[in-house]
Each structure stands twice: as C-alpha cells, then as structure tokens.
C-alpha positions in Angstrom: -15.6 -28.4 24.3 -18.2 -26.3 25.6 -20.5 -23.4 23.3 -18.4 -20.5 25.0 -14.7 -21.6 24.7 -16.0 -22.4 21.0 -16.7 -18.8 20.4 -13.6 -17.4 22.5 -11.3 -20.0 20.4 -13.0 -18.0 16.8 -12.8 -14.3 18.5 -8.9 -15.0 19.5 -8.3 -16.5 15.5 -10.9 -12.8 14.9 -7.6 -10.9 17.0 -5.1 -12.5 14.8 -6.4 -11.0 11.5 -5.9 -7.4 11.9 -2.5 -8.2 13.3 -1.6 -10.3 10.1 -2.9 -7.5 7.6 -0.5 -5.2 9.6 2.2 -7.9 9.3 1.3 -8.1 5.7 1.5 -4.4 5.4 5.0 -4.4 6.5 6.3 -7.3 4.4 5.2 -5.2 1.1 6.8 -2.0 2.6 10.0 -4.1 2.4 9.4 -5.6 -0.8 8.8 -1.7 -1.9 12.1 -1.1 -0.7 13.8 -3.7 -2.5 12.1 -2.3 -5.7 13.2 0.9 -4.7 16.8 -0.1 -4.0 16.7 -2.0 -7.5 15.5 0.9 -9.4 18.0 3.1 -7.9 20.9 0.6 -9.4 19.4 0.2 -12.6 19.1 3.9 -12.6 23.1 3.8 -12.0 23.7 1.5 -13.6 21.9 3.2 -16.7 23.6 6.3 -16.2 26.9 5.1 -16.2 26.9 3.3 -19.2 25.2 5.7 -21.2 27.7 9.1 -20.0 30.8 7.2 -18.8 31.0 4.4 -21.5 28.8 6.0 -24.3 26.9 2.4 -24.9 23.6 3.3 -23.4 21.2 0.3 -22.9 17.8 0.6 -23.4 15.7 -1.5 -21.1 17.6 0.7 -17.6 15.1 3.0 -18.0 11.7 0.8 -18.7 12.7 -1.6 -15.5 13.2 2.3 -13.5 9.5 3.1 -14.3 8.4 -0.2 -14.1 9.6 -0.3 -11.0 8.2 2.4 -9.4 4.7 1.3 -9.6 5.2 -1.9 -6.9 7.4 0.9 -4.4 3.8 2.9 -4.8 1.3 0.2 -5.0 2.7 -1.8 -2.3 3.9 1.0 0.1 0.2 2.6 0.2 -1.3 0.2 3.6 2.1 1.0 5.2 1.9 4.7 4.8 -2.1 4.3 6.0 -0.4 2.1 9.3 2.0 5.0 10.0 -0.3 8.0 9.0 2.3 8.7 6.3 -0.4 9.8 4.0 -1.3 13.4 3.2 -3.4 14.9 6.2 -5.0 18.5 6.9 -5.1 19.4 10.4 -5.4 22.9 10.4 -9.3 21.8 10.7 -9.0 18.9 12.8 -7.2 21.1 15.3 -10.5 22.8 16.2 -13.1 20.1 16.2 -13.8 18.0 19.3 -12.5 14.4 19.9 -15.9 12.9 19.0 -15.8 14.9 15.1 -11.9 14.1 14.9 -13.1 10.3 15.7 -16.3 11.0 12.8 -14.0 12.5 10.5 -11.4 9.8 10.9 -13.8 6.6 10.1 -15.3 8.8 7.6 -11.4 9.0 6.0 -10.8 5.5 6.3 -14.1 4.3 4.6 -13.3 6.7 1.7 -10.1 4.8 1.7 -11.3 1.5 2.1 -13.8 2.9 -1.0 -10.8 4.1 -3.1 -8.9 0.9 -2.8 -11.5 -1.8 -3.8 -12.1 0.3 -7.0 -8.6 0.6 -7.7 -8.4 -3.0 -7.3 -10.8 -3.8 -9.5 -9.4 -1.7 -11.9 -6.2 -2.6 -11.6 -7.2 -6.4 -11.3 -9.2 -5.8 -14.9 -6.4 -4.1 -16.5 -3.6 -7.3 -15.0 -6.2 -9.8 -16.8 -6.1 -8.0 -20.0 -2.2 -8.1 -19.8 -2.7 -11.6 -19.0 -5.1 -12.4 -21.4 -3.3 -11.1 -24.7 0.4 -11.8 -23.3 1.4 -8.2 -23.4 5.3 -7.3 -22.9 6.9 -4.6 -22.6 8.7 -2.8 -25.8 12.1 -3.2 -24.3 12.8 -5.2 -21.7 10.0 -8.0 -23.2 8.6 -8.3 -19.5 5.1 -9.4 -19.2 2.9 -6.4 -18.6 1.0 -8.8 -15.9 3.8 -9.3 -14.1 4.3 -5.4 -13.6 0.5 -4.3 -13.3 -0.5 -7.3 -10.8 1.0 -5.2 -8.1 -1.9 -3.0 -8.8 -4.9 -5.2 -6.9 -2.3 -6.2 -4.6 -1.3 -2.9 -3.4 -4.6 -1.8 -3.6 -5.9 -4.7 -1.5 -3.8 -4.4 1.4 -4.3 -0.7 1.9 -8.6 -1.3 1.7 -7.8 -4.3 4.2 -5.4 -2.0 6.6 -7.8 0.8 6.2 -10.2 -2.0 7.7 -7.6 -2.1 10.4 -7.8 1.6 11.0 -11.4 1.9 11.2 -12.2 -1.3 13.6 -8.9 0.3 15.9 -11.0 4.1 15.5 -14.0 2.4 16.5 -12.7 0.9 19.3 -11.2 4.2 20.9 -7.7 3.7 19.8 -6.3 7.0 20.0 -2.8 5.8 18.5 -4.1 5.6 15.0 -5.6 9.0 14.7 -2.5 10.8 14.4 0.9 10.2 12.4 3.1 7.6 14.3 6.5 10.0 13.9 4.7 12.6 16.0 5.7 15.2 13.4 1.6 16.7 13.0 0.8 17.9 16.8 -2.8 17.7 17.6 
C-alpha cells in the first residue's frame, strides 16, 4: 500500500463521519417521536381514567413531563440538520453572501458553544442522579435514566452543528437556509 492511497483510504473513513452524525441525528429524531407518541397516550390514557372512570393515576402525568425532555433533547441536531430552529432573516436578507456565510459559522460555533456546556451540565447533573440513586416521587424511575438524555441530546446537536459549519465552510449553500423552503432568502 503506497503513502497516498493510505491517506485517501483515512479522508474517505473522514467523509463517512459527518454522514453518520447526520444519520445519528435522524435516529434520535425518531426516538423523539416515539417519546412523543408515548407521552401523548399516557396523556390519554391519564385523562380518561381520571374524567371518564374517576380513578385518576398518579404517575400519567410524571412519565408526560418526563417525557418531554428526550422529544426536546434529542430532537435539537435534527432541527439544526433541517434549519428548524428559530432564525431572523429580516437582517440576513440585506447582507451579502460573504456576511450571510460569516454570520452563519458565527451561528453554528455559538451552537457548537451552547451544546458542549449543556452537556456538561447535563452530564454533571445525570452523575449526581446516578450517584445518589435518585427516583422519581411517583413513578420510582431513576432520575439518571430521564436526565441522561441531557448530554446526549446536547452532544449530537454540538456534533451536527460541526456538520453545519464544515458544510458552510465548504460553500454549501443548502445548509444556510431552512430545508422546507418556508424562509425565502
């Protein structure tokens, strides 16, 4: 094996990486959705027990709000993919393509900033749970069970802002605007 098909071999294994963060993006946008879709039956479920059979039950609504921190956590690198997040462009609409570019990698960085601190945090606060077995009051879940999707979540979105940026630097057009088209440029 020659020096040169060495280094092409690591750059094509480099390719693959951003591809699998975006894969991995989309598998915890799914599992989001199954969390979503649970909470909504639970949240059903609880209703109709307590107003249609008057026996309410207690742990419905602790699994509905623990439940909606993994369809946050782990849909935040999926909305980044899509350009789902909050945007202005009443600003961006004026500046040149070079600024929009600057202003875009500035945007990711601040999210690639944002997420490894929120995964430390949340990472610090999962130990804890961890550490001193913490449960929940009702349902008696382990608090580490719920609050690990914290790093996780947090992870993927600093690791598909990574994405982003590398994709901005490389002229990438695609991923400076929302995917659905719905924010003109």
């Amino acid at each position: 094996m020659t020096r040169a098909s060495c280094g092409g071999e690591r750059m094509g294994g480099l390719r693959t990486v951003p591809a699998t963060i975006e894969r991995l993006s989309e598998v915890l946008a799914r599992i989001a959705g199954v969390a979503l879709l649970g909470m909504m039956l639970v949240v059903c479920y609880g209703v109709v027990m307590r107003y249609a059979l008057r026996s309410p039950v207690a742990w419905a609504n602790e699994f509905a709000r623990f439940s909606f921190l993994p369809v946050v956590a782990l849909g935040l690198a999926y909305a980044l993919r899509h350009g789902a997040h909050v945007a202005t462009e009443v600003f961006t609409g004026v500046l040149s393509a070079r600024a929009r570019k600057g202003l875009h990698l500035l945007s990711v960085t601040l999210f690639v900033a944002y997420g490894v601190l929120s995964c430390w945090a949340g990472w610090r606060l999962a130990s804890i749970a961890f550490a001193q077995g913490l449960r929940s009051d009702e349902a008696e879940i382990p608090l580490v069970l719920v609050q690990a999707v914290i790093p996780i979540g947090f992870l993927a979105l600093s690791l598909q802002a990574l994405v982003q940026a590398g994709k901005a630097l490389r002229g990438d057009a695609r991923q400076t605007r929302p995917s659905n088209g719905a924010h003109p440029r």
